[in-house]
N, C-alpha and C positions, 0 to 999 in steps of 0.2 A: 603263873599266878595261881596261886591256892586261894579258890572261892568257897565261902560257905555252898552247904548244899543247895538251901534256897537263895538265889540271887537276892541282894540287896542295892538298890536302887535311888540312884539322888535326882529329883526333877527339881529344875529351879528356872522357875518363871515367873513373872510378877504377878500374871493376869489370873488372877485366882478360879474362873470357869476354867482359863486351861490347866492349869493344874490340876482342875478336878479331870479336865476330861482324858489327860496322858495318865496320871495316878490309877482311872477306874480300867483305862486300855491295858495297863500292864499287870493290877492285881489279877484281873482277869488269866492274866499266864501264869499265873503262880507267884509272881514276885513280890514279896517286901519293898516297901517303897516309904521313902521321905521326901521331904518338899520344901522348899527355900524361896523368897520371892526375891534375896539380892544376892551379890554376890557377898559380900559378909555374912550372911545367917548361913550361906552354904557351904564358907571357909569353917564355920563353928562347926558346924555339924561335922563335915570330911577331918578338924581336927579332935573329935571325940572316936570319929569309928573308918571302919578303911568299907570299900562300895565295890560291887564288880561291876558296874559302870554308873556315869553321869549323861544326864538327858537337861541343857541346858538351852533357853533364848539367847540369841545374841544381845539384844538390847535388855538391860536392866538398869532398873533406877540408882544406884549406884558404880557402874561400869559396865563391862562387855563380857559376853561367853569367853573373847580373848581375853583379859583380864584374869580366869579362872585358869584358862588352858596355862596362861604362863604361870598362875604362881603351883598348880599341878607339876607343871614341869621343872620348877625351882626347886620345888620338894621332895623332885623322883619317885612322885604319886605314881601307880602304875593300874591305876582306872582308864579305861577309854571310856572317851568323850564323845558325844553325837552335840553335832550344835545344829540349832532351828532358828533358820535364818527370813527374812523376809522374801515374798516374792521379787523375781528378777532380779537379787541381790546375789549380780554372779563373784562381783569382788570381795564380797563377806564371806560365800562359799569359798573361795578359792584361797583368801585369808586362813581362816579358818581351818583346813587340810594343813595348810603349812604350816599352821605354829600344831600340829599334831592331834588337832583332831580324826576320830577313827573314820568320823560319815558327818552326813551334813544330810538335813531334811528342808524342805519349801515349803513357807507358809500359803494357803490351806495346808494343813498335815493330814495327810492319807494316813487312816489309822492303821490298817493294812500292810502299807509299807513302812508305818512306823513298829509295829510290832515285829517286824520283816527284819529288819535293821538294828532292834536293840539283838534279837535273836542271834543275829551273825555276829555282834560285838560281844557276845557272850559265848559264841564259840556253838552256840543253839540252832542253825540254822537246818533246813531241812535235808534228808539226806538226796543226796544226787541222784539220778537216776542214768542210766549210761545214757550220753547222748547220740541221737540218729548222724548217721553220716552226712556232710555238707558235703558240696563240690566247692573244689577248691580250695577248701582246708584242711589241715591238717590239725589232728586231735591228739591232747597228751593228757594222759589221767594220770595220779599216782595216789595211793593208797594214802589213808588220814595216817598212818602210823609211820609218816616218811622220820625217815634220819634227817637230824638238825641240818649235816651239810648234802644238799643237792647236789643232782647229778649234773646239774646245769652249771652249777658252780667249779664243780671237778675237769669237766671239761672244758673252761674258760681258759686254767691255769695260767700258769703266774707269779710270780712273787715281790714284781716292784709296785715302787709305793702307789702309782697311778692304779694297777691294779688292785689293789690293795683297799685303795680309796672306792673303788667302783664295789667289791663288796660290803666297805661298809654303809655304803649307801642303799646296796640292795638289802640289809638286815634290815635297815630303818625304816624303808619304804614300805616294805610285806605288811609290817606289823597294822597297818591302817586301808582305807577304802582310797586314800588319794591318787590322781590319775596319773600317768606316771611316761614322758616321753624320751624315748631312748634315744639319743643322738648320736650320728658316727658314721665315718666312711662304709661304704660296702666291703662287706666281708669282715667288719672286725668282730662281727659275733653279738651282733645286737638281739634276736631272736636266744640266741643264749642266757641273755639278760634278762627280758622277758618271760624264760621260761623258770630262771632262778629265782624273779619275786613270789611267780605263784609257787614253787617248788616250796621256799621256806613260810608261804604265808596259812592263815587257818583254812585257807582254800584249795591246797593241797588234794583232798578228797575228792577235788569238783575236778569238771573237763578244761583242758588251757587249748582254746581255738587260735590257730594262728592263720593269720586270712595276708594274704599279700595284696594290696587293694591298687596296685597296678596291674594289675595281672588279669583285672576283671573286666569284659565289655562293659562301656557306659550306659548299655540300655539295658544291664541286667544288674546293674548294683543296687536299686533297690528291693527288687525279690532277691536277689542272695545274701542281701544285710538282713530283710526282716520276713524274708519266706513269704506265701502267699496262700490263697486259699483254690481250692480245687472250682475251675472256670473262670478263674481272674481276667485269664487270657489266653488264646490260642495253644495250647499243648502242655495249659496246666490241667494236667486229669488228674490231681490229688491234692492234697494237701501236704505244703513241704514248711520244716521248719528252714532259718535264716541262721545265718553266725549267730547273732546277740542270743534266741533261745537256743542254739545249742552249746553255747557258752553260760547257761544258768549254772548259779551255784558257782559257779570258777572265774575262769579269767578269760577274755576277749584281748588274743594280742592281734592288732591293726599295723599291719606291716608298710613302709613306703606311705604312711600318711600323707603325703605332700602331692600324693598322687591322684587326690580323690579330687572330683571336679566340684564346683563350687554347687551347683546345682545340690550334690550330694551330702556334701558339707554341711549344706544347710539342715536338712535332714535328719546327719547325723547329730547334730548339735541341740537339736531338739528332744532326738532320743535321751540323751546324756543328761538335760534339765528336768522332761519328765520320768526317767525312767521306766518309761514305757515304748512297742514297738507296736503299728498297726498293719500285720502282717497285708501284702498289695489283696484288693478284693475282700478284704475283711472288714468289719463293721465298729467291732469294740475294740480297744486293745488293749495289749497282754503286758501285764506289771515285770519287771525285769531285777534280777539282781546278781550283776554281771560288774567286775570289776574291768576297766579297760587301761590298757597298757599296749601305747602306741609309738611305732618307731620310723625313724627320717635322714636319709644322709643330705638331705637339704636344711638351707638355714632360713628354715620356716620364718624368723623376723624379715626377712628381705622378702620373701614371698607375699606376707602380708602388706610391705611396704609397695610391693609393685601389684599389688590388687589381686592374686592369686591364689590366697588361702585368708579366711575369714580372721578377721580380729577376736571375735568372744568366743570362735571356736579353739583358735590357738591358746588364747584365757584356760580354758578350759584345759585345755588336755595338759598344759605344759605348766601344771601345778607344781611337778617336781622332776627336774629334769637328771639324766644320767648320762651322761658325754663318756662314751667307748671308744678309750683310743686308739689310733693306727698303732700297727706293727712297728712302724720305724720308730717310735716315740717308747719305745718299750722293749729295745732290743736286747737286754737282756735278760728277757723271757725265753731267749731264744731255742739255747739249748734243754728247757723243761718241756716246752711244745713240741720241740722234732722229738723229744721224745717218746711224750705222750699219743703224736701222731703214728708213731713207728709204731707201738705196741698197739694200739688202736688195730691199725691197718695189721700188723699180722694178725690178732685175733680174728679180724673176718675174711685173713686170707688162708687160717689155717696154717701160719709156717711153723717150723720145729723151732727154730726161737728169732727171736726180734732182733733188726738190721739196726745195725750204728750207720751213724756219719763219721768220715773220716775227721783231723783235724781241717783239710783242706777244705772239704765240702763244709763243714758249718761256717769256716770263716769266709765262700764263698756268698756262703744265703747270707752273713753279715752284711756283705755288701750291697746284696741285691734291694731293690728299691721298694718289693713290694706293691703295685699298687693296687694290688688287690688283699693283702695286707692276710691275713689267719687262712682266709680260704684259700687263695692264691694258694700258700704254703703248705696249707693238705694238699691241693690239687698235684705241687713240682711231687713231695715225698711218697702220694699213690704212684705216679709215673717211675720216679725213682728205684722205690722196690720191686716194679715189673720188667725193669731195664738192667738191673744190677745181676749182677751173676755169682753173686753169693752174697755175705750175710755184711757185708760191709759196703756204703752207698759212697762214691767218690767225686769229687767233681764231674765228670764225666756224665753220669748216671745222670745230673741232676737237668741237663739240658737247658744252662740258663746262657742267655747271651751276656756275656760277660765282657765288657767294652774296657781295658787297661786306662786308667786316668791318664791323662796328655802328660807324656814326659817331656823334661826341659833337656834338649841335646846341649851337647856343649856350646858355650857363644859361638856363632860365626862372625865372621868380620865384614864390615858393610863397607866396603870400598877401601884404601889402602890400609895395610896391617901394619903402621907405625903407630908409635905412642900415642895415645890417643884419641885412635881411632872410635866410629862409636858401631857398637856390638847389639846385637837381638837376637831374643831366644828362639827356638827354631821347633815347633812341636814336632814331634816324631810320627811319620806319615804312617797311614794302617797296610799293614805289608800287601795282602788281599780287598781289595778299594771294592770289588763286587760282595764278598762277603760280609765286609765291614758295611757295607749300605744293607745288605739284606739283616743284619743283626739290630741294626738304626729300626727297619719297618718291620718288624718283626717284635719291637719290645714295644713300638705305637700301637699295631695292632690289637695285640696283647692288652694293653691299658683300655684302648678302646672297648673293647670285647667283655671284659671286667666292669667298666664303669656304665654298660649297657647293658648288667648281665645278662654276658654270652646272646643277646639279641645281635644276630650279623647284619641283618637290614638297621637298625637304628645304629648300631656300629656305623655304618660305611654311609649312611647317611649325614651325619656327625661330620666325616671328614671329605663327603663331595663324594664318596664312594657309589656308587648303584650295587646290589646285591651281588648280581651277576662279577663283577671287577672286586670286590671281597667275595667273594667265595674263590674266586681264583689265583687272588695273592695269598690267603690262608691253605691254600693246599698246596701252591709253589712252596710256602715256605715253611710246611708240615706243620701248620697250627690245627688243632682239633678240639670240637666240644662236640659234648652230648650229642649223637645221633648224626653228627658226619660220617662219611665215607668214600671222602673226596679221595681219588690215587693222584701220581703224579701225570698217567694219560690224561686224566680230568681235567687236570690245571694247564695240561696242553691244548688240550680242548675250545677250554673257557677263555685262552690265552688268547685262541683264534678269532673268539667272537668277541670279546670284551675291546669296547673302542679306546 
């Protein structure tokens, strides 16, 4: 968008004090500013001059903020819009986001945050400052001068139309303030998702916090969502900030939302309406301008249905949703990914050039079920190229348990063999009945261990397991994650004592 130098500005409000009072907040910043009390005097006005944004009431004597948002978008007006909505009016807000509003404000209007807010819709906002290290999250900056396509987008890759769909969802999303929940199996790459809205959005410049909020003790998630002050409590000796301020200026991504207890939920739900955090042991608190983009491989409507996750919180976050789909629904992504995997992994292994798959081997993973879907599939091709003995990866290398579909042997004959007689198929027995059972607990395991990520106690608890009896079927049957070091003495071991 090419804006005059000095921003030009549309408020339209009926109540003519406030008009006066958003009009005298924003000359205040430099801006030119016009004013409308319905939505007709403010379609005359937008059809004489083009605005680098609108500052509009929902309610007006002639129609709605929505009313203006759609005939804006009838005419592929390209003003962002802020709508000011009534207190506790979480469904106008939430309205309002979806027909493409950029922000949404609450009546009382914080002038503060309302200057905060046109600031950012004008691309004005203040500059970032690097944020302090969190525990437990992980921080991605990128420079304001990013390239249009993200690196988050690059490594999703892809080319069917599902995917396809998921970036143009992510273009649309960026461009506004609306909240944004990522849906999808584990491992399909939802954090990638997440990192490509803020990647394309004007937030770019700012920090993207990804916090995994299962991951966190329940007695510490409110000093690590909103930091504390120095003596809160027992071995606070400072002053720390929380995810939401070290997520200023940028993006706050909420990972495993489904995971946060309700206690907390609540909490956070409050943050989200006032836009403010009251770090624990502090007095006043701190104005926030944090975009939040949150993700679930739960179907948060059934959670809600069984009392587990808050109704106006779910409201809330699941303004616009993005469904990332499994690997199997996308398989012919397949050979761009092993691709991109392969080249990936030799650049940080340093080889002299990048491993193929045979034909055998890709139409192996064809078959393979996935259920751990993108990651899974990094996970067999790191092993792969550590096991392959040169530059070509084979079935062999790929170590999947590979089960032959039940073949139909020839009819046999059910009692005499004259004309007929009646005949049944006969499945073909698995040659090695030990092996074939260890390939059966071995691709459950597996799924378990994935859908728990790699947690072995919650694994084996899942299926009646006690730690001790997983950990010793997983080293019998050479399963390994992070930070194992089970031999096969071990699993003799544990064999001994596991009842």
């Amino acid at each position: 968008m090419n804006f005059p130098v000095t921003p030009r500005l549309l408020v339209v409000d009926d109540e003519p004090d406030l008009r006066t009072l958003y009009e005298l907040a924003l000359l205040r910043e430099g801006y030119d500013i016009d004013t409308a009390g319905t939505v007709d005097e403010a379609w005359t006005l937008l059809s004489a001059a083009r605005y680098s944004a609108i500052v509009t009431d929902m309610r007006l004597p002639d129609g709605t903020g929505l009313d203006l948002l759609r005939r804006l978008e009838q005419a592929g007006r390209p003003e962002r819009t802020i709508v000011i909505t009534a207190y506790g009016s979480a469904e106008n807000a939430v309205q309002a986001l979806k027909s493409g509003a950029y922000d949404y404000l609450t009546k009382p209007v914080d002038l503060r945050q309302f200057r905060s807010v046109v600031a950012a819709a004008l691309g004005r906002g203040p500059a970032v400052a690097a944020a302090p290290a969190v525990r437990g999250a992980s921080r991605v900056t990128r420079p304001a001068a990013a390239p249009v396509v993200a690196d988050a987008l690059q490594r999703m890759g892809g080319r069917t139309p599902v995917m396809q769909q998921v970036r143009v969802l992510i273009d649309k999303v960026a461009r506004s303030m609306a909240p944004v929940l990522v849906h999808g199996e584990s491992g399909t790459g939802k954090e990638l998702v997440a990192r490509a809205i803020h990647q394309v959005s004007q937030r770019a410049g700012g920090p993207c916090i990804a916090v995994n909020c299962g991951a966190i003790p329940e007695q510490l998630l409110e000093a690590e969502f909103f930091g504390y002050r120095k003596g809160a409590f027992t071995g606070a000796n400072e002053d720390r900030e929380g995810f939401f301020q070290a997520a200023s200026g940028g993006t706050l991504f909420l990972d495993e939302i489904g995971d946060l207890p309700l206690a907390m939920q609540s909490k956070l739900l409050r943050v989200i309406q006032e836009r403010a955090v009251r770090p624990v042991g502090a007095v006043a608190e701190v104005p926030l301008d944090v975009r939040i983009v949150s993700a679930t491989h739960k179907d948060l409507a059934c959670e809600v249905a069984a009392g587990r996750f808050r109704q106006d919180l779910y409201y809330r976050l699941n303004v616009i949703q993005i469904r990332v789909p499994p690997l199997r629904e996308r398989l012919d992504d397949l050979p761009v990914l092993c691709e991109a995997v392969l080249a990936r992994v030799a650049g940080e292994s340093a080889l002299a050039e990048v491993p193929r798959l045979t034909g055998a081997a890709l139409q192996a993973l064809a078959l393979h079920q996935f259920p751990g879907n993108v990651r899974e599939l990094e996970n067999l091709l790191h092993r792969a190229v550590a096991l392959s003995s040169g530059g070509l990866i084979d079935v062999a290398d790929l170590g999947l348990a590979v089960a032959a579909p039940p073949a139909i042997a020839e009819p046999v004959a059910v009692g005499p063999t004259a004309a007929g007689a009646v005949v049944a198929p006969v499945e073909t027995l698995p040659v090695d009945l030990v092996a074939y059972l260890d390939d059966v607990e071995r691709e459950v395991l597996v799924r378990a261990l994935e859908h728990h990520r790699y947690n072995r106690t919650a694994a084996g608890a899942a299926m009646g397991l006690t730690l001790r009896q997983m950990r010793y079927r997983m080293a019998r049957l050479g399963i390994q994650v992070a930070g194992d070091a089970l031999t096969v003495e071990d699993a003799d071991t544990l064999g001994d004592l596991a009842p």
